[in-house]
C-alpha positions in Angstrom: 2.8 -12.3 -12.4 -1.0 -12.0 -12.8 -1.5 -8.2 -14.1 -4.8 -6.2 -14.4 -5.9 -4.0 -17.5 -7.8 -1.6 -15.5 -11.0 0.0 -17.2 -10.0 3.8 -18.7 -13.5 5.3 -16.3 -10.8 4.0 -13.5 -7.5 4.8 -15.1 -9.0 8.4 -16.2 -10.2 8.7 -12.3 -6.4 8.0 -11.4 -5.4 10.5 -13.6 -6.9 13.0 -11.6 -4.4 12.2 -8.4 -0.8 12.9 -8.3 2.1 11.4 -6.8 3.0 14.4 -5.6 -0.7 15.0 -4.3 -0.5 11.7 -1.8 3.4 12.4 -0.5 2.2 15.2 0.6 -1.3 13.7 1.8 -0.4 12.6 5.8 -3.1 9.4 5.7 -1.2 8.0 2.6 2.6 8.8 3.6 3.5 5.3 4.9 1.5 3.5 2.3 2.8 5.4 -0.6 6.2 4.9 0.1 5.8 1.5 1.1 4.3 0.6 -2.3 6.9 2.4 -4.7 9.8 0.8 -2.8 8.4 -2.7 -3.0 7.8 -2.2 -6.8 11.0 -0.5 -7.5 12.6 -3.9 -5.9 10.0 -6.2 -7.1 10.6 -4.7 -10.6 14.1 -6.1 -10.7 12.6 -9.7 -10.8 9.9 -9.0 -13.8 10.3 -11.3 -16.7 8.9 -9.6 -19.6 9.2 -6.3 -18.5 8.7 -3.5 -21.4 11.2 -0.7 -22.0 8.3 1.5 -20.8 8.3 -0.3 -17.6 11.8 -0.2 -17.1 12.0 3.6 -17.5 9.4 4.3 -14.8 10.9 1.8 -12.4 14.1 3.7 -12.8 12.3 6.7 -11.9 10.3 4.9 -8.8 14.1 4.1 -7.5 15.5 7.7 -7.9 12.5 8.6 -5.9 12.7 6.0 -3.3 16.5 6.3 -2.9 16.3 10.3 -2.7 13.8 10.1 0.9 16.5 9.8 4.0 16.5 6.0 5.3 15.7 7.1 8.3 12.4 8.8 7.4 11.4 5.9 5.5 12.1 3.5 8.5 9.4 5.8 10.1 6.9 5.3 6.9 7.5 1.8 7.2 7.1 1.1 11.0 3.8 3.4 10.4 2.1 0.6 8.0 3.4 -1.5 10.6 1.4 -0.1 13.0 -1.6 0.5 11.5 -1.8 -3.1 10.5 -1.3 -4.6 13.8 -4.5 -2.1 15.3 -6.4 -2.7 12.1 -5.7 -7.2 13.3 -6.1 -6.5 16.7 -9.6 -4.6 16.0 -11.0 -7.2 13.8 -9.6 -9.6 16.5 -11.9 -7.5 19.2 -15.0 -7.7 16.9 -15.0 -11.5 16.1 -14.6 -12.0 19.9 -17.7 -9.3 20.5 -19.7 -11.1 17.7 -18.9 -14.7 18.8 -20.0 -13.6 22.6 -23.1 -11.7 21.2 -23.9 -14.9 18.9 -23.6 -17.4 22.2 -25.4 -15.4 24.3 -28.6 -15.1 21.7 -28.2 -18.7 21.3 -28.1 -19.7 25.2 -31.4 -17.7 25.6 
């Protein structure tokens, strides 16, 4: 898997958000837990995966398996959501600049 060594200016401006800070931020709920479950399962099928690694996926999964399935059905359904509007208003815009773009074009 194709990994990225992130610059420290960005790593250091990381440094200043918690985990803790964006469960409890409303906006980043469903994404947040939607990204530590898939890399607590997608850590499972790492090759090469350091000891370091390991640890901190173990502690990804305690997390993720200590939120009621049930609430994170609601996370997940959320991003689910906010996908399909986020599609369906880039559909709308293509379709307003595609009719925009005919109409300059027919005149």
């Amino acid at each position: 898997m194709d990994t990225f060594d992130f610059p420290d200016s960005i790593l250091n401006l990381a440094g200043t958000i918690t985990l803790k800070e964006l469960l409890d931020a409303p906006f980043a709920q469903p994404w947040i837990i939607s990204a530590l479950a898939n890399a607590a399962h997608f850590s499972r099928h790492q090759e090469d995966i350091v000891e370091a690694d390991v640890v901190l996926a173990a502690h990804v999964e305690r997390l993720i398996r200590a939120i009621p399935r049930e609430e994170k059905l609601v996370l997940y359904r959320q991003c689910g959501v906010m996908v399909q509007s986020r599609k369906e208003d880039q559909r709308q815009h293509r379709t307003r600049v595609a009719a925009a773009t005919s109409t300059k074009e027919q005149n």
